[in-house]
N, C-alpha and C positions, 0 to 999 in steps of 0.2 A: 564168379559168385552171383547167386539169383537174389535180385532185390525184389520185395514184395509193397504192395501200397502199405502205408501206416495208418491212416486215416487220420494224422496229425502230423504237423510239421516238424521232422526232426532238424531241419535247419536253424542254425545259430551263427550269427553275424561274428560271434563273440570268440570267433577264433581268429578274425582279423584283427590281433593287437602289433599297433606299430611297434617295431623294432630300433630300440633306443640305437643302438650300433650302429644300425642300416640304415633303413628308410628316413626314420624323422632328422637323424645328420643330413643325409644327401640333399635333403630341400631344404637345406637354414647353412648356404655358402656363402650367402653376402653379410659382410659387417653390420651389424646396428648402431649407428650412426645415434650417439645421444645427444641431441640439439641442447639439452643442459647440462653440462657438464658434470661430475664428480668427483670428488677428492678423495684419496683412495682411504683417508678418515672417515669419510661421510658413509663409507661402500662397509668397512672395516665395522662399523656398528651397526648398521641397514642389515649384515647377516651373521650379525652378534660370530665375528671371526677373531684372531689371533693375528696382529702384525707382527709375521717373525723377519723379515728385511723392509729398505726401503722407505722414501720420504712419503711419511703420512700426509702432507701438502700435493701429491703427486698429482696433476687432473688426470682424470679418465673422459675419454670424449666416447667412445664406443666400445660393446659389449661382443665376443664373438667364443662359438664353441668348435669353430674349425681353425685348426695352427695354421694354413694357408692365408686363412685372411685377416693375421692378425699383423698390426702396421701399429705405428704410433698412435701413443693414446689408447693402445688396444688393453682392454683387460681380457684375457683370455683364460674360457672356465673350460677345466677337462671332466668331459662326461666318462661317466664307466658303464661301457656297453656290456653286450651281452658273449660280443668278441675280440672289443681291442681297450683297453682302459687308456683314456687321453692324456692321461697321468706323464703316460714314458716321453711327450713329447713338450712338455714344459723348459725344458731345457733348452730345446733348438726353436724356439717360441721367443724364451727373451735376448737369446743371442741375436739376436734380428732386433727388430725393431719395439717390439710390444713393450708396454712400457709395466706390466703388471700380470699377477694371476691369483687362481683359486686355488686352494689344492687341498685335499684329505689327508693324504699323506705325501712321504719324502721327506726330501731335504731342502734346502736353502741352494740355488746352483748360481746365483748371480745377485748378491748382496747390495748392488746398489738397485737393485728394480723390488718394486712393489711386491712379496711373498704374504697373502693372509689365508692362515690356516681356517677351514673349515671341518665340521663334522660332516656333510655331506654336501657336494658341490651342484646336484640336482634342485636340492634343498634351496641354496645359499641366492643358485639363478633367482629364484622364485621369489625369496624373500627380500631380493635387490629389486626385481623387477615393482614388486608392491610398495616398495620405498619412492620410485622415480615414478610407479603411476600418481603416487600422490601429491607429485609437484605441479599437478595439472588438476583442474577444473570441471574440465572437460566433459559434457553429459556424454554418457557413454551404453550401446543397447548390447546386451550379452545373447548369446543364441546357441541355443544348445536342441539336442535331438538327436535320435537312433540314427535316421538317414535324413538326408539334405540339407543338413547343417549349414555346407560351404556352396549350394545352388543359392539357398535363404539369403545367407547374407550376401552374396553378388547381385542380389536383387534389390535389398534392402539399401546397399551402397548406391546404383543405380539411382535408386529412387533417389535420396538424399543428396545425390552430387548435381541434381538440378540447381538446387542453394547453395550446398555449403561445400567445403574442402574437409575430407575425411580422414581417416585413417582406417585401413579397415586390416582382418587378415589377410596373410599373403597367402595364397594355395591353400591348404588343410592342414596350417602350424595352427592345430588347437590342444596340443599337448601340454602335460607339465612342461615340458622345453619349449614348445612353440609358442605358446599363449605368454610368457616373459619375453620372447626376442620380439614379437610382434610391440610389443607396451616400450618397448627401448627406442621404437622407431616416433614415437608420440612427441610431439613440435605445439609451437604455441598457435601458428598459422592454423590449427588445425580445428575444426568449431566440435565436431562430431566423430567418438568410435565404435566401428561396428566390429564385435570381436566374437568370433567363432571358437566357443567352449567344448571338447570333448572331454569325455571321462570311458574308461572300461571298469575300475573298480571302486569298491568303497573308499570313502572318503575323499574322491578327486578333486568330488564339483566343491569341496569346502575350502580346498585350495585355491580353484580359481576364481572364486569369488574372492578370496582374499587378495590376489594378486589385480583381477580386473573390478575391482568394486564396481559394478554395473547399479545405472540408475533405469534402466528396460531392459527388460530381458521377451524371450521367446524359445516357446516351445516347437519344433515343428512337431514332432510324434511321437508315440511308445511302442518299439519295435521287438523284432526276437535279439537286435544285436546286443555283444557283452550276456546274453541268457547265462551262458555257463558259468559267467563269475557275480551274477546276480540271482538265478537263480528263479526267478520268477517277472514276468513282464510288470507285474504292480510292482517290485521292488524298484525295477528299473525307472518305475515312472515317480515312487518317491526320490530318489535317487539324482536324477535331472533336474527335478523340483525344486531341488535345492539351492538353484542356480538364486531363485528368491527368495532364501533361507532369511536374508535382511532387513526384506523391502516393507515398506508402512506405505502411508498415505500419498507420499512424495512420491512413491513408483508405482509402476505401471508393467503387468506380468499378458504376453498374449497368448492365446492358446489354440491349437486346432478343434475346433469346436468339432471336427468330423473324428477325432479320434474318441473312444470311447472312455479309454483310463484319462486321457486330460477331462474333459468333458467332465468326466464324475469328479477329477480332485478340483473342478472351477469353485464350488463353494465353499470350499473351506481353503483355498486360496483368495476368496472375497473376503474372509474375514481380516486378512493382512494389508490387502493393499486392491487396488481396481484392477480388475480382468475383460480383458476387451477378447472376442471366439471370432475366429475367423474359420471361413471353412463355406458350406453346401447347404447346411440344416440354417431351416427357417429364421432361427432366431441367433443366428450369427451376426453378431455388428457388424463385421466387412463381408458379405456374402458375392456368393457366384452366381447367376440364373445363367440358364441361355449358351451352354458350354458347347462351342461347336469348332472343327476345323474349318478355315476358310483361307486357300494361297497357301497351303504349309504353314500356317502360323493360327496359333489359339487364340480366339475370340470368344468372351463373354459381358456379361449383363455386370459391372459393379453396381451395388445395393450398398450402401453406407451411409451415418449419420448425416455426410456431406453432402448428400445425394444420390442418382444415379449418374454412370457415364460407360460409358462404351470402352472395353479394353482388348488391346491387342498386343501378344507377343510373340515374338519370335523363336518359344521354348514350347512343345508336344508336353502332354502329358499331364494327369491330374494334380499331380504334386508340386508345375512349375504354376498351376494356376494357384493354385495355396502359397506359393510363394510370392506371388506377383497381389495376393491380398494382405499378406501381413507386411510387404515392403510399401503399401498405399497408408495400411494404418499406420504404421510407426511413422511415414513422413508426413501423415496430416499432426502428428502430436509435436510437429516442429513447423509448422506453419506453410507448409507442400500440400495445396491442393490436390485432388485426385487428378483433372485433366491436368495439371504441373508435373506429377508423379507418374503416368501414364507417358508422356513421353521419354522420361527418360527409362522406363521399363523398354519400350517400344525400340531405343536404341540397344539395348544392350542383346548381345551378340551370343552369350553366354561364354561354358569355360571350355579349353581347349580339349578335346578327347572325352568332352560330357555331353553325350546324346548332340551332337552338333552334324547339324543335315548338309551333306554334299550333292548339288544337284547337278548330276552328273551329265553325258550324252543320251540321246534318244531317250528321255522323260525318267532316267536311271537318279535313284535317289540311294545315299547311301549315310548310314546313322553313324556316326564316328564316338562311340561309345566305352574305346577303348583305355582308358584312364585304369580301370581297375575292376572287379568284381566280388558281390555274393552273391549268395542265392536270391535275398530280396532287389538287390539290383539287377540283375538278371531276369528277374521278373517285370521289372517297369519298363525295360530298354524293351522288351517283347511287347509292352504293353501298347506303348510310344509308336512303333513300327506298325501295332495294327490301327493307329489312330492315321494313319498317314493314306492322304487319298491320291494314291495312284490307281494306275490301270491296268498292273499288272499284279506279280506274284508278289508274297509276301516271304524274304528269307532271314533265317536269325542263322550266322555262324559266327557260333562260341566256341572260345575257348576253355581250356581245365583253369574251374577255381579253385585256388591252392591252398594250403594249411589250413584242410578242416578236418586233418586229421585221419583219427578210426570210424569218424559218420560221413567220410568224405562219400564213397558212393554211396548210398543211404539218400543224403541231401542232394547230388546230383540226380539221382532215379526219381526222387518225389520232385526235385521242380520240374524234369523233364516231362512227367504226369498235368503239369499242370500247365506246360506249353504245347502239350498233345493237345491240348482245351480250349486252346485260345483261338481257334481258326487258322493257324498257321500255312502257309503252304508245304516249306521245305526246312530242315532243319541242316545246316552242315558244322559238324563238329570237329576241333583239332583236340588234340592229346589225351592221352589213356584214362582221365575220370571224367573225358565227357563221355565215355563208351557205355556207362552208366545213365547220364541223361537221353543216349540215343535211344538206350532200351524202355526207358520210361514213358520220352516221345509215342514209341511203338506200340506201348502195351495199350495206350490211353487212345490212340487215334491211328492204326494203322496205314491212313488212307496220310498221312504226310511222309513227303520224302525225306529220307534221310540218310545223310550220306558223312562216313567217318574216315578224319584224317588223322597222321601223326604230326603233321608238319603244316608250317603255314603257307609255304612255298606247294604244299600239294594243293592245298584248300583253295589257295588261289587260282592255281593252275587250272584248277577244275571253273571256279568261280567266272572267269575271264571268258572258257569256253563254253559256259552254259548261259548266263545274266541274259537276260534281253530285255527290250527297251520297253518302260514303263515299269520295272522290278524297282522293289523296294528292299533294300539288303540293312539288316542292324548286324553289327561286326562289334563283340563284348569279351571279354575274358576278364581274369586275372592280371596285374601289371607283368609279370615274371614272366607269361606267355607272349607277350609283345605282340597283340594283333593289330595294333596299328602297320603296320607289315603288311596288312592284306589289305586296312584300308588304303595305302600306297600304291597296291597293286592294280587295286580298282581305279582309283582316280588316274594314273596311268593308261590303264587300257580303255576308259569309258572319257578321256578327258575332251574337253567340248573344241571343239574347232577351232573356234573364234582367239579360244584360249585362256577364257575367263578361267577355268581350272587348269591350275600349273603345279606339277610337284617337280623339284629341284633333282629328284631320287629317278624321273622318266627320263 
């Protein structure tokens, strides 16, 4: 098929919705451990259910929605996925140890253990999880946004774990499921939560605000993601918004002052409550000046009411610098000076398989990016790579990003247009819809290499025999394409002498 320019982005993030079945189980296998107890009465009206077995005095010490890790004290809720209903395994759940469950439907299979019927058990997590947030105190910053949601708050934790013991999300449980197992894990030790909110459709953000009543919240942006089931990017930005649907005088909303739709909703979010802009433009309260690489790691000018101070971190990229200024303001508003809060930005390492620089042999740098892809991620990892001062070539090999469907090549050809443009050197692609972005690479900039694979075992193989020393390689796909595989391959063939770089897999 011949792709043509659009002259507008048909890319939409909004095709990457987690998969209740899939994805968002396989990352929530450890028990949530509830440091305050519950009595499965207490649990039984928390999500207005039906005790149909089982001593209403029963404690529940932890919550889990995998039959694997349910043990004593386990109440164990069954999700209904989109391919396997958790329902069929309630049976061989309390034949073991659990002492409890949820359930929609069925029967009663073990009369003396905790059975309370609910209407829906998605629901039920939720409405348990807002019950037990409220046995806590605890000031709490909510954080929500199209992309860097889950960079934001490993920043914002960072900063805050100079002072205090946190709680924050685990990985990207910002789901209707995730954002309830996260709130189960809440202890009294704990001063500060940093909780990562996603939504894809209407009405989400009013859920998790009910579950995470947040006293700070933050915006990082208004992106194309969710487009298709919002409809328009100002919907998307009401929509997010919402996260401070509650807030008055007592909270505190921040915004990227460099996006335009937050920017424009900042005044009529002043009318509710204080709005602190962070971002690049003049009149942002935590601003950036002076934005340069120096040693692989970003350096800039902060400008803030605290003052100024010199920051440095070890994350590429315009977006980790906006991250590393709303994680300065949110710890100055808990008493974390900027030079306090700069160090521990300065320690943090970032997340594993999120733009993370391997420095390899003979001056070989390689972007370890592989965690997952869109189109607009795809775009910053390219961005990141050209930000990078080496002294050699500059290569981006992606992989196919997956379920975007009937505009899959469409969105592949137009970002490939737009990596034609970025100065690139070489472009090497694995699987059949990046053959799309190779040709868009092409049309846009003839003069970059580009070389297409099916496999990642070929891309490598090539990669291994061509790299030389002072190249700059970013390695990105989709999770399902697994290129962490070629970052393996690399650090492998390029690994330093000494032996500071070791992979377990060479």
């Amino acid at each position: 098929m011949e792709f043509q320019p659009t002259g507008k982005k048909a890319l939409t993030e909004g095709i990457f919705l987690e998969k209740m079945s899939g994805y968002i189980i396989n990352m929530m296998k450890e028990r949530m451990i509830c440091v305050v107890p519950m009595t499965a009465k207490e649990i039984c009206e928390a999500v207005s259910g039906k005790m149909l077995a089982g001593d209403p005095e029963s404690i529940i010490t932890d919550i889990c929605i995998d039959s694997r890790q349910a043990g004593p004290g386990s109440l164990f809720v069954p999700i209904i996925g989109e391919k396997v209903d958790a329902h069929k395994f309630i049976a061989q759940v309390l034949a073991g140890d659990a002492s409890a469950v949820l359930m929609s439907h069925g029967d009663v299979s073990y009369p003396e253990k905790v059975h309370i019927e609910v209407t829906d058990t998605v629901k039920a997590l939720g409405d348990l999880a807002a019950f037990y947030r409220r046995k806590f105190s605890m000031p709490t910053i909510g954080i929500t946004g199209s992309v860097g949601k889950t960079s934001t708050k490993e920043m914002i934790a960072a900063a805050l774990e100079v002072k205090y013991p946190i709680l924050k999300t685990a990985g990207n449980q910002n789901s209707q499921i995730g954002v309830p197992l996260t709130l189960f894990r809440m202890e009294p030790s704990q001063k500060l939560a940093v909780i990562e909110m996603g939504i894809s459709e209407y009405g989400e953000m009013e859920n998790l605000v009910r579950f995470v009543q947040p006293d700070m919240a933050v915006v990082t942006n208004i992106g194309e993601a969710h487009i298709a089931q919002f409809g328009a990017k100002e919907n998307t930005a009401r929509e997010k918004l919402k996260i401070a649907m509650n807030f008055g005088e007592g909270q505190m909303l921040f915004l990227n002052g460099d996006d335009a739709l937050l920017r424009a909703a900042a005044p009529g979010q002043k009318e509710k409550c204080p709005v602190i802009l962070y971002g690049t433009a003049a009149d942002c309260d935590y601003r950036a000046e002076d934005i340069h690489i120096r040693d692989g790691k970003n350096c800039f000018t902060l400008v803030c009411p605290e003052g100024r101070e010199e920051i440095v971190i070890n994350q590429l990229g315009i977006h980790n610098v906006y991250n590393a200024l709303v994680a300065i303001g949110v710890a100055a508003r808990f008493g974390i000076l900027p030079k306090e809060a700069k160090a521990g930005l300065a320690a943090y390492e970032g997340i594993a398989m999120r733009q993370q620089i391997n420095h390899l042999r003979d001056g070989i740098k390689v972007i370890d990016d592989t965690y997952n892809a869109s189109p607009a991620s795809v775009k910053s990892g390219v961005d990141v790579l050209m930000q990078l001062d080496n002294k050699g070539r500059k290569i981006a090999v992606l992989g196919d990003i997956l379920e975007l469907g009937e505009i899959s090549g469409q969105c592949h050809f137009d970002l490939g247009m737009d990596i034609g443009d970025s100065g690139i050197d070489e472009v090497v692609t694995v699987g059949r819809e990046m053959q799309a972005l190779a040709a868009g690479v092409q049309r846009k900039n003839p003069a970059v290499i580009v070389h297409s694979f099916m496999s990642n075992e070929e891309a490598s193989a090539y990669l291994t025999e061509n790299i030389r020393g002072g190249d700059a390689v970013l390695v990105k796909g989709s999770r399902g394409m697994h290129e962490e595989e070629v970052v393996a391959a690399l650090r492998c063939a390029f690994r330093q002498e000494d032996g500071n770089v070791q992979d377990s897999s060479c």
